[in-house]
N, C-alpha and C positions, 0 to 999 in steps of 0.2 A: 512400800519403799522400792518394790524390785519394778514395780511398773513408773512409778517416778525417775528412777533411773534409765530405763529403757525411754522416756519424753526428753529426759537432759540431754542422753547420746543422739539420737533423732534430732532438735532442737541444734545441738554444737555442730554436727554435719551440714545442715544447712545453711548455718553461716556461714562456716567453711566453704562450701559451693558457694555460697551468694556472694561472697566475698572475689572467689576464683573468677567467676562471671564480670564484678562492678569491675575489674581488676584488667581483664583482658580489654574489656570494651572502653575501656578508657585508655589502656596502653595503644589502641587501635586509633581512637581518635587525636591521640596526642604525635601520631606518626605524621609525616612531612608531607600533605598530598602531591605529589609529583604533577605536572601541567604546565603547559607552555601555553603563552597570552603573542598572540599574532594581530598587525595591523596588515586587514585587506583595502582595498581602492579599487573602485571601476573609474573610468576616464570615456566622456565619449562627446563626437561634434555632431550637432543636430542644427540645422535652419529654423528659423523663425516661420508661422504661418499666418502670425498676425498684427497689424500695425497699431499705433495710437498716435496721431498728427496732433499733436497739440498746437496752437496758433495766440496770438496774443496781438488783437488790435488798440491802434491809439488814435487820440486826438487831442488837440490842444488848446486850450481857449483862456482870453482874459476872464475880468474879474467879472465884467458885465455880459459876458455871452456865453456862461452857462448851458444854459436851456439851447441854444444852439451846437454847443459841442456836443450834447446830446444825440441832438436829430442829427450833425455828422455822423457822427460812430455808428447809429442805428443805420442810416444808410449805407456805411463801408462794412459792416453785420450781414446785411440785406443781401448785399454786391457779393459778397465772398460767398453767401450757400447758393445764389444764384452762380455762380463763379466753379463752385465744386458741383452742382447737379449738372452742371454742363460738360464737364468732365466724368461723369459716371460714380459719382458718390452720390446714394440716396439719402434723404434727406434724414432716415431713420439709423441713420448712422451717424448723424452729426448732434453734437450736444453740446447746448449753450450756456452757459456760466451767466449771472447777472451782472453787469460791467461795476467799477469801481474808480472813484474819482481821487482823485490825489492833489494838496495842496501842492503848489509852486510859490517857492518862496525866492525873494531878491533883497537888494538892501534894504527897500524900506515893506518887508514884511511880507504877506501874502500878495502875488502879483497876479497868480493866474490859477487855473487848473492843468491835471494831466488826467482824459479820461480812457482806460481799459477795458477794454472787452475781447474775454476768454471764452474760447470754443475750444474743441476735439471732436476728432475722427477716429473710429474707430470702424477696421476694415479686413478684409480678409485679401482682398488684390494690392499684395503688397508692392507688384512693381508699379501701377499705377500712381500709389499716392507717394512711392520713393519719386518719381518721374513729378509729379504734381510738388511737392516739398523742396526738391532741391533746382526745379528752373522757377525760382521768383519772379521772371521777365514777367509773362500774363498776371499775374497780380498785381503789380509796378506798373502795367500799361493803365490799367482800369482806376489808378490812384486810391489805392488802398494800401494805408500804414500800416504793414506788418512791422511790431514794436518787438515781436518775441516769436519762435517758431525752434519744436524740438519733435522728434522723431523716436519712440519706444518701441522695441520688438520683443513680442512675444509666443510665448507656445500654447496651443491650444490644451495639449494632450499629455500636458506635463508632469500630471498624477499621475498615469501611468509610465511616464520615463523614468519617474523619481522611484517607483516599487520595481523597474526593473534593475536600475541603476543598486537598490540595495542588493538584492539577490547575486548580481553579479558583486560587488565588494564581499557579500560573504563568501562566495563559494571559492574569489582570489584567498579571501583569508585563510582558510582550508588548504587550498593550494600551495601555499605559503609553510602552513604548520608541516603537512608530508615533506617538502623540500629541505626545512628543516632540519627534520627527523632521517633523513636519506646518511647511510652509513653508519647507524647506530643502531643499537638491537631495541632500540624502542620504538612504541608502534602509537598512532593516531588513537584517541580514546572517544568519549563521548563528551560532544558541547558543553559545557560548565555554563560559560554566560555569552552574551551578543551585546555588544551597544553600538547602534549606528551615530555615525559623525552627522555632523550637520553639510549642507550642500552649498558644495561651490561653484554659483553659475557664472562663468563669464564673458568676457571675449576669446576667441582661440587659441593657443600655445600659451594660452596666460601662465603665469606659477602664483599670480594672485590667491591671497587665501586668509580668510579670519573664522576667528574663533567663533563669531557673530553667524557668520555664513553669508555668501554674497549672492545677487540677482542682478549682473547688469544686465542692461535694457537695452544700452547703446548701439549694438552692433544684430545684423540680421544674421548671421553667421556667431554659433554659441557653444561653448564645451561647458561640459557638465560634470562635476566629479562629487564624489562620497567616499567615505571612508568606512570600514565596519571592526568595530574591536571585541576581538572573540579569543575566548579561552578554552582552550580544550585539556583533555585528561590524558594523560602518558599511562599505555601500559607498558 
């Protein structure tokens, strides 16, 4: 009996601890984690290093001269890469689209065709083919129907602008949380979480911005921005 007793006393102290223990460590978890959530932004303007000239030739024909509107277009096709190797775009830069014919319609139904033919350039000498795009005169001498003609600027290197462009929004966000924290006895703790924003490419001074993320193309001159949301720990 007397060693049964000494098992029961042994046994109810343990509890007692295990209990003291389950007791603290949940009083601990149930406590408020203290942490401030900061939004960081980098901002920056960078140039374009590369072009994409997209072009869009036409031609027009009745109902009977098909097969002619044809061999126009292939020879205004023909005219324009002769037209750009003359100008200093090689030919392995140019990429040609298979043309597309379109009914034309009038009162009394199908009257003719509309035939198209899509090409693009793609280029690294961007004042050249800005210089080539925006004077139509020499293409207009040689009578060739530009129907359509749009200009994209891009960056080569933009993988790496986009991992630089994070690092700097984080290390704003950081910046941010100290600034915060400035005249209070609390102090920067360690990163909780990180989530990067999505990127907004645009034209310059823009304030444009969606939830989507944007890439315009339009302008050769671009700013770039991200945002990064980060939580740190107060001590």
């Amino acid at each position: 009996m007397k060693e049964y007793g000494k098992v029961a006393v042994v046994l109810g102290i343990s509890i007692v601890l295990a209990s003291l223990i389950f007791g603290l460590f949940f009083f601990e978890s149930r406590k408020p984690q203290q942490s401030i959530t900061v939004v960081g932004i980098a901002t920056k303007q960078y140039e374009a290093d590369t072009v994409k000239w997209s072009l869009t030739l036409t031609e027009r024909t009745d109902l009977e001269d098909l097969p002619g509107g044809r061999r126009r277009l292939h020879e205004s096709l023909q005219e324009m890469i002769a037209f750009l190797n003359e100008r200093g775009v090689k030919s392995e830069q140019i990429s040609i689209i298979p043309p597309n014919v379109y009914e034309l319609y009038g009162s009394s139904g199908v009257e003719g065709y509309r035939l198209e033919q899509q090409l693009y350039v793609i280029s690294k000498d961007v004042e050249n083919i800005d210089d080539l795009a925006l004077n139509v005169i020499p293409v207009l001498d040689r009578d060739i129907d530009v129907y359509r003609t749009q200009l994209e600027y891009f960056y080569s290197n933009i993988d790496e602008l986009k991992k630089d462009m994070v690092a700097d929004a984080t290390q704003n966000a950081r910046e941010r949380a100290l600034e915060m924290l400035k005249g209070t006895e609390m102090s920067l703790g360690k990163l909780r979480s990180l989530r990067q924003g999505v990127f907004q490419i645009t034209q310059p001074h823009s304030t444009e911005v969606s939830s989507m993320g944007i890439h315009d193309t339009s302008t050769k001159q671009k700013q770039i921005s991200v945002t990064a949301h980060a939580t740190f720990a107060i001590k």
